[in-house]
MOPAC internal coordinates of N, CA, C and O (Angstrom, degrees):
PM7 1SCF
backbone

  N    0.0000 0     0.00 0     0.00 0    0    0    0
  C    1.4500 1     0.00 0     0.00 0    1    0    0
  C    1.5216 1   112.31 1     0.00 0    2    1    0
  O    1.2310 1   122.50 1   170.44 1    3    2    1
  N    1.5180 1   112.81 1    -9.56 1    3    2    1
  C    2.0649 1   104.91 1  -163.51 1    5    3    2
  C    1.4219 1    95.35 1  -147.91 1    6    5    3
  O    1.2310 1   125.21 1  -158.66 1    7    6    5
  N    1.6196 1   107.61 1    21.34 1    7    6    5
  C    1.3479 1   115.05 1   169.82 1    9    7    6
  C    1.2189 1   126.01 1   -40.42 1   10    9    7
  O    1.2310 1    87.14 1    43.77 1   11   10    9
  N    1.1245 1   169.71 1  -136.23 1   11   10    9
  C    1.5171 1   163.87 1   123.22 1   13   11   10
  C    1.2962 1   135.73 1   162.81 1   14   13   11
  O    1.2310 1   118.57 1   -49.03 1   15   14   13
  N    1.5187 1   120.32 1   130.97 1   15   14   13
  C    1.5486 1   125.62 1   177.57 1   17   15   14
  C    1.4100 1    87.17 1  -117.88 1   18   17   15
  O    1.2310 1   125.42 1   -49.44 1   19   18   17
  N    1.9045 1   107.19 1   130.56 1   19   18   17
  C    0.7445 1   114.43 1   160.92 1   21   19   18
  C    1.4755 1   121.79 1  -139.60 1   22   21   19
  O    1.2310 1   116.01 1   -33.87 1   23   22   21
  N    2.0624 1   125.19 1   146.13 1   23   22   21
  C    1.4021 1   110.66 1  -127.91 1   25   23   22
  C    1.8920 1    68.45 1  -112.69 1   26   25   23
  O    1.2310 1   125.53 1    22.22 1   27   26   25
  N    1.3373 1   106.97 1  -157.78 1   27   26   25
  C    1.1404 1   141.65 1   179.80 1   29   27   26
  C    1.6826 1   125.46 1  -165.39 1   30   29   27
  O    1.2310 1   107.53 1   -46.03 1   31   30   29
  N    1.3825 1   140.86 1   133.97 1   31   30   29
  C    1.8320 1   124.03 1   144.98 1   33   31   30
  C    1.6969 1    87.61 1   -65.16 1   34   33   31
  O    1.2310 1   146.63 1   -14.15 1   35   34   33
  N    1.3918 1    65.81 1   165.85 1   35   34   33
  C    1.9170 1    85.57 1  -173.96 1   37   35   34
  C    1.8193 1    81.71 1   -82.96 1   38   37   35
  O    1.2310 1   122.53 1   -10.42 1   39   38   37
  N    1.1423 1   112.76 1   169.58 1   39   38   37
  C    1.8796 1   146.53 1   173.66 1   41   39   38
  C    1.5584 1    90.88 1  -145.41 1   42   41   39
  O    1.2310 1   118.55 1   -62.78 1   43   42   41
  N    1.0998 1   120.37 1   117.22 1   43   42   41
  C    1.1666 1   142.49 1   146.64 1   45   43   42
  C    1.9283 1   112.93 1    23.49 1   46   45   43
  O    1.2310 1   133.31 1  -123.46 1   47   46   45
  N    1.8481 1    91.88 1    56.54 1   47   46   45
  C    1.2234 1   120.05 1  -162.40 1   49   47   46
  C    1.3995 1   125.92 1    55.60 1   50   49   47
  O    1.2310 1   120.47 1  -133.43 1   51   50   49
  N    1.3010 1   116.71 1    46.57 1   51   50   49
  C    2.2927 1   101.89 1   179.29 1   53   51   50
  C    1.9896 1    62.03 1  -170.85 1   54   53   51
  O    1.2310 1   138.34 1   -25.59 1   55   54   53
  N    1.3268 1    82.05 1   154.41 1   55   54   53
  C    1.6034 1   113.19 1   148.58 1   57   55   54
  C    1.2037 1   117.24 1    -3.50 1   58   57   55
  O    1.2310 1   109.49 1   -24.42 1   59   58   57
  N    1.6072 1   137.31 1   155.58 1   59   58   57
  C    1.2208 1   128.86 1   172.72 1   61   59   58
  C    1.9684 1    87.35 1  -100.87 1   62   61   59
  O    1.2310 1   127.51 1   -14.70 1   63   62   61
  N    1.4037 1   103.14 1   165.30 1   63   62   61
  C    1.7300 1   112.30 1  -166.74 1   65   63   62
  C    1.9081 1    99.79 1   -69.62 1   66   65   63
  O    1.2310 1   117.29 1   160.02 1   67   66   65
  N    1.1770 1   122.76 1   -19.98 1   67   66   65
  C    1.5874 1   134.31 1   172.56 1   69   67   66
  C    1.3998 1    95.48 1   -44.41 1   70   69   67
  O    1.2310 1   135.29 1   102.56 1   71   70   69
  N    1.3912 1    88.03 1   -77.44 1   71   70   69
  C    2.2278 1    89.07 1  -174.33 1   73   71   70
  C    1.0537 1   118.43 1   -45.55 1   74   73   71
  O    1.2310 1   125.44 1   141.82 1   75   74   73
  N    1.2165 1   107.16 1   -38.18 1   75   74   73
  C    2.0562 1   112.49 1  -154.60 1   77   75   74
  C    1.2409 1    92.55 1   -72.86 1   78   77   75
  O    1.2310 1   118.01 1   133.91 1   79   78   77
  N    1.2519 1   121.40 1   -46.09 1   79   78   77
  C    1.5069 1   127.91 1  -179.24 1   81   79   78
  C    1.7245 1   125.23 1   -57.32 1   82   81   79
  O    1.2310 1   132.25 1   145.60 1   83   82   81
  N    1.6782 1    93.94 1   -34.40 1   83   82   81
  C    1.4029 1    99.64 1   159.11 1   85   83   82
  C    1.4313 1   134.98 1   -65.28 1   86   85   83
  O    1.2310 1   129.86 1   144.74 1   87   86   85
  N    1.4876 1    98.59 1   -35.26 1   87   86   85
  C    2.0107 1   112.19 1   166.90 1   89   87   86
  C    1.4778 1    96.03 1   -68.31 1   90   89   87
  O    1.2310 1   106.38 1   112.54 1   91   90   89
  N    1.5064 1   142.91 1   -67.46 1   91   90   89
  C    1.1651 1   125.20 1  -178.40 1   93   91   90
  C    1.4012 1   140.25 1   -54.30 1   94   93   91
  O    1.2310 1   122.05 1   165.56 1   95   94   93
  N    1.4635 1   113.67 1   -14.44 1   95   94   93
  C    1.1257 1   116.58 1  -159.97 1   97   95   94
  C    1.7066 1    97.31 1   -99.05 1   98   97   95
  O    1.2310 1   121.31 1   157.86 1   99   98   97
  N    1.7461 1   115.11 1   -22.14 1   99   98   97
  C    1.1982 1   113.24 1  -177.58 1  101   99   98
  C    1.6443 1   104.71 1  -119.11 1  102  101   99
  O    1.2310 1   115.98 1  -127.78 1  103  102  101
  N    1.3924 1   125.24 1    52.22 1  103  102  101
  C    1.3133 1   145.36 1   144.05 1  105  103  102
  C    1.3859 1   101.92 1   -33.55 1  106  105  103
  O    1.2310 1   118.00 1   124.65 1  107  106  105
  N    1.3653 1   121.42 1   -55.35 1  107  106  105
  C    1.4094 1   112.29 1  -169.45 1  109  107  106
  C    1.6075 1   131.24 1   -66.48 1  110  109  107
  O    1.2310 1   124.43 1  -168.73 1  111  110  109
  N    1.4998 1   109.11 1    11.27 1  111  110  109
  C    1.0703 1   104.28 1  -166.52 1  113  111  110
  C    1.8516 1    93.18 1  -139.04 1  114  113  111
  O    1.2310 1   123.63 1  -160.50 1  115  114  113
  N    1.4851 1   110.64 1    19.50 1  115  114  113
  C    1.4972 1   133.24 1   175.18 1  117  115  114
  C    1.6463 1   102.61 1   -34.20 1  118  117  115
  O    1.2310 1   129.51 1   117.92 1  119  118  117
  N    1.2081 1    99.27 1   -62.08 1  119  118  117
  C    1.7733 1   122.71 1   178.41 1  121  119  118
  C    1.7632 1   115.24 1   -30.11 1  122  121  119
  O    1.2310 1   136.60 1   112.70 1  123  122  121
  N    1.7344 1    85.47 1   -67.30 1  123  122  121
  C    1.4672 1    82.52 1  -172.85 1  125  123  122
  C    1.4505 1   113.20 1   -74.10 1  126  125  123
  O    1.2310 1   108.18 1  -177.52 1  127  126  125
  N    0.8493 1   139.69 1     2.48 1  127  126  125
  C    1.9087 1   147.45 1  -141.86 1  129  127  126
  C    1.9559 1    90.19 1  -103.89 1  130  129  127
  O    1.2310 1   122.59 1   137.12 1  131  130  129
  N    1.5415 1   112.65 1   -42.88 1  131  130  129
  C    1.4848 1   132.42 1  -174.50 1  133  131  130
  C    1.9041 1    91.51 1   -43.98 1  134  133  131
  O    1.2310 1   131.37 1   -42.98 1  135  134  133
  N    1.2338 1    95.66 1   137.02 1  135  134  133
  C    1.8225 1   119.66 1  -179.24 1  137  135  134
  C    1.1898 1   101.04 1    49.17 1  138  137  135
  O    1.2310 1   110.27 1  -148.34 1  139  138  137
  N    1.6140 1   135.88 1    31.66 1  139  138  137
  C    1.3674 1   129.54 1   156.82 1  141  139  138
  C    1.7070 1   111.53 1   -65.26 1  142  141  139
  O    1.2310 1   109.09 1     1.38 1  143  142  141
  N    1.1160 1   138.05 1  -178.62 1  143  142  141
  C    1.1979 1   163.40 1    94.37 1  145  143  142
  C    1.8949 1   136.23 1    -9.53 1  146  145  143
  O    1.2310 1   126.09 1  -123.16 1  147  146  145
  N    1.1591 1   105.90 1    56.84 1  147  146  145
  C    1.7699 1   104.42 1  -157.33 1  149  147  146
  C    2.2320 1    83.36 1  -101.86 1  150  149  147
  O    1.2310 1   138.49 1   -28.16 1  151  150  149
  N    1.7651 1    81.76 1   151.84 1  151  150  149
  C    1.6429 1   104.13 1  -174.79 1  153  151  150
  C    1.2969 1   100.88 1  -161.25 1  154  153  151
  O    1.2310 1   121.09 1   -41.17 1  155  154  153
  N    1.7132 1   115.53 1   138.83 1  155  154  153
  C    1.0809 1    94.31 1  -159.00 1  157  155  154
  C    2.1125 1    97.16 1  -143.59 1  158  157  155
  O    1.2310 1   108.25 1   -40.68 1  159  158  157
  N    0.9388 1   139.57 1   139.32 1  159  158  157
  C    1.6824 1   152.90 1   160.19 1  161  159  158
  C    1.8017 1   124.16 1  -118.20 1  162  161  159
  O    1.2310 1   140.57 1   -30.83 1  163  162  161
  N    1.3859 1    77.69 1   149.17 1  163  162  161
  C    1.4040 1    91.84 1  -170.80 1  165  163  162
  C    2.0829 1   111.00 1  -146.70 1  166  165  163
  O    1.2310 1   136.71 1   -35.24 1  167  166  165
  N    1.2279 1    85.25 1   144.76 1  167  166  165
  C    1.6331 1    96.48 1  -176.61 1  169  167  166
  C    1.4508 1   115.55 1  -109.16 1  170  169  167
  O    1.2310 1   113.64 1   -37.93 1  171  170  169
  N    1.5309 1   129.64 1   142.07 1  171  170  169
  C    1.9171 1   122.22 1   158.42 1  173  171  170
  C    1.3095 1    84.43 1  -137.45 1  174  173  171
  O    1.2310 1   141.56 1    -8.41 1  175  174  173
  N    1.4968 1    75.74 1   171.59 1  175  174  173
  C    1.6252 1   117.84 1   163.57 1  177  175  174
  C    1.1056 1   125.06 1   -68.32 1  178  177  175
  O    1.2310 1   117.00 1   156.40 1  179  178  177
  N    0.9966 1   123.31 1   -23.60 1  179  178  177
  C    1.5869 1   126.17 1  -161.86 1  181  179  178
  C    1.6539 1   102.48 1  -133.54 1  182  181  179
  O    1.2310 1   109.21 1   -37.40 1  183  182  181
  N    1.0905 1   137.83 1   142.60 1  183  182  181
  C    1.5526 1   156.50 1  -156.50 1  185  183  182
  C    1.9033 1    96.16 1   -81.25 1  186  185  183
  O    1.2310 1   121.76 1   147.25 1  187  186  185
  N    1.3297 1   114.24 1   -32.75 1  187  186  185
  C    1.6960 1   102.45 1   170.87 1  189  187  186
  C    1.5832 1    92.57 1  -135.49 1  190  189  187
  O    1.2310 1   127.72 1  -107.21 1  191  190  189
  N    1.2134 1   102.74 1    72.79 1  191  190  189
  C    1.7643 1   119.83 1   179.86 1  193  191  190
  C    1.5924 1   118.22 1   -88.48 1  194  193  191
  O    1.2310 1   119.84 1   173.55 1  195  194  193
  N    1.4568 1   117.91 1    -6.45 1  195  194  193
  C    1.4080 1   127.25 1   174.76 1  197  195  194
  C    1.9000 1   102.15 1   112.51 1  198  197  195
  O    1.2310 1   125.95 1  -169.66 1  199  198  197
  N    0.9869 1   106.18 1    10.34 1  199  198  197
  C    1.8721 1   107.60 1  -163.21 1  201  199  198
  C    1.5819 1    94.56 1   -45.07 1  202  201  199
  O    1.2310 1   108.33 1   110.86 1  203  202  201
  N    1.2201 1   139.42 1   -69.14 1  203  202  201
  C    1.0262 1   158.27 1  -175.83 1  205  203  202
  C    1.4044 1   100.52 1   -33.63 1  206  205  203
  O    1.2310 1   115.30 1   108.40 1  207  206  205
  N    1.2388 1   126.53 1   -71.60 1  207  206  205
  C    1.6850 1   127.92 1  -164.66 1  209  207  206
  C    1.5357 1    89.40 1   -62.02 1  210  209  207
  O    1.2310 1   113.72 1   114.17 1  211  210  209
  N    1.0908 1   129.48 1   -65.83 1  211  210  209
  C    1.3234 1   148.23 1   168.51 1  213  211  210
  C    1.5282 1   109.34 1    -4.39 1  214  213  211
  O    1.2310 1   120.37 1   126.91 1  215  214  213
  N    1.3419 1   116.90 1   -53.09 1  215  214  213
  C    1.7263 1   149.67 1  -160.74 1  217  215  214
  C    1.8716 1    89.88 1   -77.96 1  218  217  215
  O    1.2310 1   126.40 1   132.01 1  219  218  217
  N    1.3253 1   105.30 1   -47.99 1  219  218  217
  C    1.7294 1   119.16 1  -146.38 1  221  219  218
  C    1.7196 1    76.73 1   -86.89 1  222  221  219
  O    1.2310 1   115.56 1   115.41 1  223  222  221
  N    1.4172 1   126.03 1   -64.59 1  223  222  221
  C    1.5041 1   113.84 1  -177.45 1  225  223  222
  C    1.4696 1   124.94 1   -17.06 1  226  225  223
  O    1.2310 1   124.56 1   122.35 1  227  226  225
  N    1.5771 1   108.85 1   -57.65 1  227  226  225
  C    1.3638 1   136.49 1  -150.17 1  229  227  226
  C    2.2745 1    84.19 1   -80.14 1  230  229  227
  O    1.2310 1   119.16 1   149.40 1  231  230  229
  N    1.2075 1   119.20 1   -30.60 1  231  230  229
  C    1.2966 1   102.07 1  -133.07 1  233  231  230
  C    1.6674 1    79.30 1   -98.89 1  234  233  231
  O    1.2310 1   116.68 1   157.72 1  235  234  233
  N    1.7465 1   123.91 1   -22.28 1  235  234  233
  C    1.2511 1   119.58 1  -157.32 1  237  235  234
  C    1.7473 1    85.56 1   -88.23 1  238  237  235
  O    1.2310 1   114.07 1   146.84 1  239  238  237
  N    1.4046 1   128.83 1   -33.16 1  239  238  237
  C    1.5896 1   107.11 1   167.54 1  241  239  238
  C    1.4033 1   135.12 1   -57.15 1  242  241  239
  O    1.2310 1   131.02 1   155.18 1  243  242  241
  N    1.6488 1    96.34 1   -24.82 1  243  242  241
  C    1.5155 1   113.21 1   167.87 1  245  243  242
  C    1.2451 1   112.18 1   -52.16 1  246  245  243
  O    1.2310 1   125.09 1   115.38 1  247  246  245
  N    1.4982 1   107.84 1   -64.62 1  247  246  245
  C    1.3660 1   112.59 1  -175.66 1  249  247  246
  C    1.9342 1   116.07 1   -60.92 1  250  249  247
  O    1.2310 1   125.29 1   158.01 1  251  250  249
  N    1.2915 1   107.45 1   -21.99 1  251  250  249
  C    1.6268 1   109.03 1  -172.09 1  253  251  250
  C    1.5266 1    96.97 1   -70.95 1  254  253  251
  O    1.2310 1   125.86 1   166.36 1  255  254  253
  N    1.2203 1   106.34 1   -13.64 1  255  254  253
  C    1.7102 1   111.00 1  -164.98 1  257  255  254
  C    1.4160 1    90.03 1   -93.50 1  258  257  255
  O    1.2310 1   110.41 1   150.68 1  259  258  257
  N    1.2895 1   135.63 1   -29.32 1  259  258  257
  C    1.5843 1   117.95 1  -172.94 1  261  259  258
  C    1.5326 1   110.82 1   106.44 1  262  261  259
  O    1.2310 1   123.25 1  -168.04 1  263  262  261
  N    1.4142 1   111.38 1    11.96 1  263  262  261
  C    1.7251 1   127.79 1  -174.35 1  265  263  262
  C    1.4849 1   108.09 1   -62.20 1  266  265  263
  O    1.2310 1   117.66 1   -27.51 1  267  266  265
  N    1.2245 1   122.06 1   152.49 1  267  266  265
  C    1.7436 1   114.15 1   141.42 1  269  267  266
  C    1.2514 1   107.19 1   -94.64 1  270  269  267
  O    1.2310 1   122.05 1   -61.22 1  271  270  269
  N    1.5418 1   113.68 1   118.78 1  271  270  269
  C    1.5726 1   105.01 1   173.80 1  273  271  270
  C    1.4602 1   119.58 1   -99.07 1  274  273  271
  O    1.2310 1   119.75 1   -28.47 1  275  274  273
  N    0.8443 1   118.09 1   151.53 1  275  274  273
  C    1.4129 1   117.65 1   176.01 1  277  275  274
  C    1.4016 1   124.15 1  -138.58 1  278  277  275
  O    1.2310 1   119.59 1   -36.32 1  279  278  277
  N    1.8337 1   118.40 1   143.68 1  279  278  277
  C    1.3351 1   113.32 1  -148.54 1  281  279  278
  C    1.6602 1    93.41 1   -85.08 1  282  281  279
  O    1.2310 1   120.59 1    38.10 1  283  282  281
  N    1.0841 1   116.48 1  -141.90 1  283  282  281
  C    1.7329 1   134.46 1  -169.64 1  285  283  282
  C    1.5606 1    88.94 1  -117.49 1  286  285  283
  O    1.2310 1   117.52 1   -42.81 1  287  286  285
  N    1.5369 1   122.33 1   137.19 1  287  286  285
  C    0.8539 1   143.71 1  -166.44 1  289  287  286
  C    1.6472 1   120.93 1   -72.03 1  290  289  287
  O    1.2310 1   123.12 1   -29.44 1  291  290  289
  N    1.3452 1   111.62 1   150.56 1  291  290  289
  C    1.7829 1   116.75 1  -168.80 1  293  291  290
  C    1.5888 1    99.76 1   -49.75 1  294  293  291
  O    1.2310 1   107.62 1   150.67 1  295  294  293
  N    1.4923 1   140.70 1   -29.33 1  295  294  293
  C    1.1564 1   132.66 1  -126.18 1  297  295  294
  C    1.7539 1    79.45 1  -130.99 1  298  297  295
  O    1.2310 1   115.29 1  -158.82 1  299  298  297
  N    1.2716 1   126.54 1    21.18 1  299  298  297
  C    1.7627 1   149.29 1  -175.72 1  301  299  298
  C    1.5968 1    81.01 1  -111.14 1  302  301  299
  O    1.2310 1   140.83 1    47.56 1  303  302  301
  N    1.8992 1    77.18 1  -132.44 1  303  302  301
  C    1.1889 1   109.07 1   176.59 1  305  303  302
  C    1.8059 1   116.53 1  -112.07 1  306  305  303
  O    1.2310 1   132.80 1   170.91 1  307  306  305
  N    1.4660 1    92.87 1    -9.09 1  307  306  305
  C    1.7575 1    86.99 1  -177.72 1  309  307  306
  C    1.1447 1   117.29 1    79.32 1  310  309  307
  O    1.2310 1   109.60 1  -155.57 1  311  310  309
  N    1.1432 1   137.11 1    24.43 1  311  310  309
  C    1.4780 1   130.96 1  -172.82 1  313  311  310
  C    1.5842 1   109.63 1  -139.35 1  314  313  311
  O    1.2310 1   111.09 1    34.45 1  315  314  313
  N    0.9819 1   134.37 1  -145.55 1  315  314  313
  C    1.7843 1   149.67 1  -146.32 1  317  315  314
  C    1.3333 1    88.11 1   -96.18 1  318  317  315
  O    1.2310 1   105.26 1    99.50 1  319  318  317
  N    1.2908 1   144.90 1   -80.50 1  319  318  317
  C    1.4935 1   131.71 1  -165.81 1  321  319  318
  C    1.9107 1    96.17 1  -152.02 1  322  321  319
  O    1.2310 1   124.27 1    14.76 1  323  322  321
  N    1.0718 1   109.40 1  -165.24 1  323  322  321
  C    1.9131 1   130.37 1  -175.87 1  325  323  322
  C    2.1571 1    73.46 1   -72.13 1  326  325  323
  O    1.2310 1   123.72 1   -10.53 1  327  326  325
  N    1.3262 1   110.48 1   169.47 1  327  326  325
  C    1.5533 1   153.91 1   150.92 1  329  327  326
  C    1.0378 1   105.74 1  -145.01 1  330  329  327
  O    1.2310 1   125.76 1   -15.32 1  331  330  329
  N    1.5550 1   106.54 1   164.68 1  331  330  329
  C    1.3224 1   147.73 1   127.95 1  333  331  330
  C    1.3228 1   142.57 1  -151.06 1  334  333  331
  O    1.2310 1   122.88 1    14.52 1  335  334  333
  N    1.2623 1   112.08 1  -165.48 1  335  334  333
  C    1.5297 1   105.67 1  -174.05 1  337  335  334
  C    1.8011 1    98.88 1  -107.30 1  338  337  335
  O    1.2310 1   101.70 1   -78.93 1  339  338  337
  N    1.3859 1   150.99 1   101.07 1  339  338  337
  C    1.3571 1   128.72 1   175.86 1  341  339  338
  C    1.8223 1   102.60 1    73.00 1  342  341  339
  O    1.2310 1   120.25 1    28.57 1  343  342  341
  N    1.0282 1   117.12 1  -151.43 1  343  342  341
  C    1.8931 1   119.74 1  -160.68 1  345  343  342
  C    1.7743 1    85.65 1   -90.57 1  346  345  343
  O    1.2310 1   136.67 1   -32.81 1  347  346  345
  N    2.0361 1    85.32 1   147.19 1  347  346  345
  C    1.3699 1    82.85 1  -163.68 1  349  347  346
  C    1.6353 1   101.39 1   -89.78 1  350  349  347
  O    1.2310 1   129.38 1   -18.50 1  351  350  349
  N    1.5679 1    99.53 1   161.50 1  351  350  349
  C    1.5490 1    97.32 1   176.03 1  353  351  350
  C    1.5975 1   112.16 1   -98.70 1  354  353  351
  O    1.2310 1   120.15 1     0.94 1  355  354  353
  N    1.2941 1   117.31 1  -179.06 1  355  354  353
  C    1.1819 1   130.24 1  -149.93 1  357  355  354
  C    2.1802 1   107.30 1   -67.59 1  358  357  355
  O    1.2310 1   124.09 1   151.28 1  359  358  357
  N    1.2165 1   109.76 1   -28.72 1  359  358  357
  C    1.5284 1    95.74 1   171.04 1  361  359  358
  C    2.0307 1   107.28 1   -97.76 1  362  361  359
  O    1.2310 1   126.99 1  -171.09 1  363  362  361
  N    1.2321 1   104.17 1     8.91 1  363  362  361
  C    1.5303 1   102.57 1   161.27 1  365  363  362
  C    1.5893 1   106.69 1  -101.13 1  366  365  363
  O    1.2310 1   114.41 1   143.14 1  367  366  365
  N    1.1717 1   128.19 1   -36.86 1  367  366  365
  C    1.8083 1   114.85 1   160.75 1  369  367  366
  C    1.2448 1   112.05 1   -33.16 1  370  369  367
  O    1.2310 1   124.65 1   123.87 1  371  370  369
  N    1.5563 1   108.67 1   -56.13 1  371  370  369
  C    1.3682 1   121.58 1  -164.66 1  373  371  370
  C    1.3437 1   100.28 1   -46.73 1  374  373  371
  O    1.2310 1   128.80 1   102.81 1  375  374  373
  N    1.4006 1   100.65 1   -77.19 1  375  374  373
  C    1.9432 1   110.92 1  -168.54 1  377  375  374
  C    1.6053 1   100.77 1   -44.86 1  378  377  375
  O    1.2310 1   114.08 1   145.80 1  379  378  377
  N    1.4255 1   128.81 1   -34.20 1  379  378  377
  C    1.2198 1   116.24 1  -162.50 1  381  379  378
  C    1.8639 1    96.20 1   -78.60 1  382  381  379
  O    1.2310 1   118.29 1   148.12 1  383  382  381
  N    1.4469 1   120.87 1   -31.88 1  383  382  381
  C    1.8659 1   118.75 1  -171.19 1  385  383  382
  C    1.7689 1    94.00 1   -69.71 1  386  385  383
  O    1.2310 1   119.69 1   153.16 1  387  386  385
  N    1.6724 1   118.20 1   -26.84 1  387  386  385
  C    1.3249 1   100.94 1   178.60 1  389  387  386
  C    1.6150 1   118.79 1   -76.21 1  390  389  387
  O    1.2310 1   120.96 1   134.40 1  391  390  389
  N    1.5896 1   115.76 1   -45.60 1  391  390  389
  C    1.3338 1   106.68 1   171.12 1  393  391  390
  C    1.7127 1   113.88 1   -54.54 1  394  393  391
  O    1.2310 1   105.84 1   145.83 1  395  394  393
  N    1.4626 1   143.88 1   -34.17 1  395  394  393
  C    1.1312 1   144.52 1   166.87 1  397  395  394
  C    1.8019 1    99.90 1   -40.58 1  398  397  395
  O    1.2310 1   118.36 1   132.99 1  399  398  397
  N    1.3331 1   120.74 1   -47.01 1  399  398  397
  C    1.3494 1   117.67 1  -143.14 1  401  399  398
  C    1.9327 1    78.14 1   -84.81 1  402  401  399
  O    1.2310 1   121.99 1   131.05 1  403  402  401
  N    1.0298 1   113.79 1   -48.95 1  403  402  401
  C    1.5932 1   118.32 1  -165.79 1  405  403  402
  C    1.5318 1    97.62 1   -47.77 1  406  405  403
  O    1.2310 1   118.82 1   102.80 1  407  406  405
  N    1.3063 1   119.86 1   -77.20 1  407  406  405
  C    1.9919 1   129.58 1   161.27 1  409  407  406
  C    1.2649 1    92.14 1     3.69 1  410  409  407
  O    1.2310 1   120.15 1    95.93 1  411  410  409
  N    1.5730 1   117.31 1   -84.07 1  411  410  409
  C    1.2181 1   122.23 1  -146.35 1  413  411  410
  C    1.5364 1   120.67 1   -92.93 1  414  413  411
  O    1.2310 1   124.37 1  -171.22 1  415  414  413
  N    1.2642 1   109.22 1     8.78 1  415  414  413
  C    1.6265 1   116.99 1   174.14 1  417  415  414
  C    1.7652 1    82.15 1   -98.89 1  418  417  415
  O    1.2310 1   113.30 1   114.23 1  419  418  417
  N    1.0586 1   130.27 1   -65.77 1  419  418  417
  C    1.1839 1   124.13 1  -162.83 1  421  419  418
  C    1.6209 1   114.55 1   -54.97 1  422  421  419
  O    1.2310 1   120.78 1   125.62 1  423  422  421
  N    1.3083 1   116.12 1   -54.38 1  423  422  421
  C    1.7388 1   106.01 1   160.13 1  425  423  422
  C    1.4504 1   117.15 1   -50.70 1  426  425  423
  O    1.2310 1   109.99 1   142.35 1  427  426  425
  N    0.9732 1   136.40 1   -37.65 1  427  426  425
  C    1.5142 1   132.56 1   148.99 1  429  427  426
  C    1.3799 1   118.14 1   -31.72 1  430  429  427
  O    1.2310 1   117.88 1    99.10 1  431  430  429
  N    1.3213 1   121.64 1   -80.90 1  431  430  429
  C    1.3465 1   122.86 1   177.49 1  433  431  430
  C    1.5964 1   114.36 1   -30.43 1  434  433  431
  O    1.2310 1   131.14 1   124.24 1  435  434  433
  N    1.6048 1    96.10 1   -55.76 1  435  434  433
  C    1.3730 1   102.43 1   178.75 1  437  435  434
  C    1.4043 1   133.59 1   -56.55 1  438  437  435
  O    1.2310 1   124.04 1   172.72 1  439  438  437
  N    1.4197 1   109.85 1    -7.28 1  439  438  437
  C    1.3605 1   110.79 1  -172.20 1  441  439  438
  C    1.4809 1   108.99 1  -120.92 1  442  441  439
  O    1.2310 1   125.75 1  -178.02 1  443  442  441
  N    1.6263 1   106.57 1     1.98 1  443  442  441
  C    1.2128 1    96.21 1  -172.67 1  445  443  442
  C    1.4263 1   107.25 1  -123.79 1  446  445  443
  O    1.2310 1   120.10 1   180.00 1  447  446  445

């Protein structure tokens, strides 16, 4: 039910203050979020724009929340969540419909 990938543009490598504000503002529900499902993307402008730190921001609130996070899959890129540079192009959709499919096989597993 509180499964979640959630993306970000990079801000000057971490989260833009929208999100962060969204993890803070719903503290109160820290509890239930514990053995969820957390996944996480991020977009810049620029080709070494911070995407990465950006990715790690999103994933260490996950974890403050009690998440299992999980990166984007070997058959992706294998790493922390989807990037890009600006709108993604057509083999970053891709990687991003496979981490979606990973999310949701894995909340599956989990529930069943």
């Amino acid at each position: 039910m509180y499964d979640v990938s959630a993306g970000s543009p990079v801000y000057f490598g971490t989260m833009a203050a929208e999100l962060k504000e969204v993890f803070d503002r719903f503290v109160s529900v820290r509890r239930k979020m514990g053995d969820k499902i957390g996944a996480a993307f991020a977009t810049a402008g620029d080709p070494s724009g911070g995407k990465e730190t950006t990715i790690i921001s999103i994933i260490q609130a996950m974890l403050i929340y009690g998440m299992i996070v999980v990166g984007d899959p070997l058959d992706a890129t294998g790493h922390y969540g989807i990037a890009c540079t600006g709108a993604p192009d057509g083999p970053t959709a891709e990687n991003a419909a496979k981490l979606g499919r990973r999310v949701g096989l894995l909340v599956k597993r989990m529930r069943g």
